[in-house]
N, C-alpha and C positions, 0 to 999 in steps of 0.2 A: 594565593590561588592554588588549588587544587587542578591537577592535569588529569583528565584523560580521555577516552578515546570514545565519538560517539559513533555506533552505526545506526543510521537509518534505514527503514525498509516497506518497500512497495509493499502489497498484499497479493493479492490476485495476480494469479502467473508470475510470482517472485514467493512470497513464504508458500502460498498452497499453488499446487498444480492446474489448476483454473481457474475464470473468473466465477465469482462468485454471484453476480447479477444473473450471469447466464445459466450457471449449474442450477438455481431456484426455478427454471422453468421445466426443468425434467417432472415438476409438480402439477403441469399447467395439462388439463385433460387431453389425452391423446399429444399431448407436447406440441400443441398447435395453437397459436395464440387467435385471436378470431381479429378481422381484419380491423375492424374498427378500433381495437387498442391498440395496435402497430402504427395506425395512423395517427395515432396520438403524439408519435415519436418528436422532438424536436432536437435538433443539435445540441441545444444550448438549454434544455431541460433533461437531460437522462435524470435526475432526483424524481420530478415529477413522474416522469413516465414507470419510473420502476413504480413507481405511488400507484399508479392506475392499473396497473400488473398483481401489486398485493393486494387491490381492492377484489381486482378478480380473484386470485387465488383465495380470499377470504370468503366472498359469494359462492363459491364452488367447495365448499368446506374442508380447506386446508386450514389445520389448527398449528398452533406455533410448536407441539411437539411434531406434528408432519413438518415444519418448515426446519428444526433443530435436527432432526432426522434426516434428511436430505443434506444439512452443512455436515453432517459429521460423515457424510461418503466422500467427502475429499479429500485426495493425498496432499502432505508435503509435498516440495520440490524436494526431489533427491538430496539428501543432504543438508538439510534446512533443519529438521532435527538436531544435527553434531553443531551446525552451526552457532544453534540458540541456546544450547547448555552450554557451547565453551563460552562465551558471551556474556549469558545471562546470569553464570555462576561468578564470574569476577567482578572484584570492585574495579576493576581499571575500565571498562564499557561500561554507556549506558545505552539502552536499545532500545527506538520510538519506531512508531508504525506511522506512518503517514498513507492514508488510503482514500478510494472514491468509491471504498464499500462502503457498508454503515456498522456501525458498535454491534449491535444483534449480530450480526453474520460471525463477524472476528470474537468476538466474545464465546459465540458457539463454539468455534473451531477451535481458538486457545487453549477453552478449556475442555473440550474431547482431546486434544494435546497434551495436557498439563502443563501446557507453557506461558500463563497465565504471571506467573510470578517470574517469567524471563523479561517479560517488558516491562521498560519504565513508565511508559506514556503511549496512550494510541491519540492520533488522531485522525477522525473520519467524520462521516455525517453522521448525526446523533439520531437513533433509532427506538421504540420502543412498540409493545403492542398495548393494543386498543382494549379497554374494556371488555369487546365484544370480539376480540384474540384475532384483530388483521391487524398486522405490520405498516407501522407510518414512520417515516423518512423524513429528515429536513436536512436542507441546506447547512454544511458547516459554516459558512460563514455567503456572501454573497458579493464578491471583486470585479472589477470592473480595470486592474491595471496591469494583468496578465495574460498576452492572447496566446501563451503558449501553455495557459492552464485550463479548467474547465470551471464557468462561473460559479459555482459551486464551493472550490478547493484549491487554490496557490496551494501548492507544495511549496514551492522556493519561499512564499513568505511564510509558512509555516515552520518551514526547518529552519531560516534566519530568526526567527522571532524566539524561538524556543532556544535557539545557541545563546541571543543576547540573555534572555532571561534566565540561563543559568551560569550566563557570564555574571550577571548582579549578585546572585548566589554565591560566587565564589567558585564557581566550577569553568573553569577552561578548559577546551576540548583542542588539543594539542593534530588532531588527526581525526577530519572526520569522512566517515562510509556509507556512500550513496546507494543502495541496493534497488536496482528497479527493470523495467522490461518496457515499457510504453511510452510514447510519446507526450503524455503528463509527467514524464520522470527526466524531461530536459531539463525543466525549468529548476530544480533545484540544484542540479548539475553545475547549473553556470552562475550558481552562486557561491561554490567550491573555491576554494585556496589552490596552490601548486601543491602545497603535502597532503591534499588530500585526495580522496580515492572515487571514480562516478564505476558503480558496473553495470555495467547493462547486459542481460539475459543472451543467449546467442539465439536468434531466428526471432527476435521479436523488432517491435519497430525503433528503441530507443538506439539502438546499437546501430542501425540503418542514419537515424539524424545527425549520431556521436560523427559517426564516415563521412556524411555531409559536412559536418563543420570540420574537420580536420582537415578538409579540400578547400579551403578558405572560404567557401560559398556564403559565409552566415556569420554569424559571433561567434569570436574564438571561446576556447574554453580550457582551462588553467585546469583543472585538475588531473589525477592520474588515471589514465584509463583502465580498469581489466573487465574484461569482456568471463564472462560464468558460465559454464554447463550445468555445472549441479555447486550447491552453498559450499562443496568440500574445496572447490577452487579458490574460495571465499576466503576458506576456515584456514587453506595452506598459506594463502597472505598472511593473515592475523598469526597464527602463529608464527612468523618469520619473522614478525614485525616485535612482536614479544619477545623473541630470544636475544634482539638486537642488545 
């Protein structure tokens, strides 16, 4: 077996500085969505809804270089840069995206990045445009055994599934790094080892459930905590862990 180190990482509010669902509507006329697609909203469909949002924004004549023009206005997280080349340039990492955006977004932004060739693997909702250039979204997969996930997307089985399957490969991930900010980014969390690493963003909501459950209120949880301001906090673990 082959050792090394995997980090995983949220998208939205963890690699770039927004969410990416929402920065798409700076596109939407007068940036006001009309009431009847709002009421479309369903808890347990955000895929759909975003669906019914690029239907508008496609009737309203946003083309998908208007939509790729708008992904590339978005920053990094401070430091998310330093983070993905020390990372993405060694063989000891390998570095998967796990997100509730879709491929088109992240593909935009990667590659207005050129960080494209830093990931090993994305996975998100699979996305593509239409014939007639409106953006259609589907479900990555559809679970029904995670209520700390969104029907849509388990991350935890995502990110277990992807470790056994590169356990069969021959690759053991000796330490691995949970990067996230949301309360979809528990559940892989507590599927973590003691050597390994959950961070959660500071001011967002994953970091608020981490505090929860260290008060015993919930399911304990085994890994190591460090809470991020910017990826450099990140980058100064990985590096300390490397000199070791």
């Amino acid at each position: 077996m082959t050792n090394k180190i995997l980090v995983a990482l949220d998208f939205d509010h963890t690699i770039i500085d927004e969410n990416s669902d929402l920065f798409v509507l700076n596109l939407v006329p007068n940036k006001e969505l009309p009431q009847d697609i709002k009421d479309k909203y369903r808890h347990d469909g955000w895929v759909e809804y975003m669906g019914e949002i690029f239907q508008f924004l496609h009737r309203h004549g946003i083309t998908a270089k208007s939509v790729e023009d708008c992904m590339h206005q978005i920053p990094l997280t401070t430091g998310m840069m330093d983070l993905l080349q020390y990372v993405g340039d060694s063989e000891k990492y390998e570095v998967i995206i796990i997100s509730d955006s879709n491929s088109v977004f992240i593909d935009f932004i990667l590659t207005n990045f050129n960080l494209k060739q830093k990931i090993t693997k994305v996975f998100t909702n699979p996305a593509e445009f239409s014939n007639s250039g409106c953006l259609m979204v589907n479900r990555y997969h559809t679970q029904d055994w995670c209520d700390l996930s969104t029907v849509n997307l388990c991350k935890g089985h995502i990110l277990q599934q992807y470790i056994q399957e590169r356990k069969d490969q021959g690759i053991n991930f000796s330490k691995v790094m949970y990067i996230g900010d949301g309360s979809n980014d528990l559940c892989p969390g507590l599927t973590l080892r003691s050597q390994d690493y959950l961070c959660p963003r500071l001011g967002f909501s994953l970091l608020k459930k981490i505090s929860k459950l260290q008060k015993g209120e919930e399911k304990s949880l085994s890994p190591q905590v460090l809470p991020w301001d910017t990826a450099l906090d990140i980058l100064s673990l990985l590096k300390n862990i490397d000199a070791k």
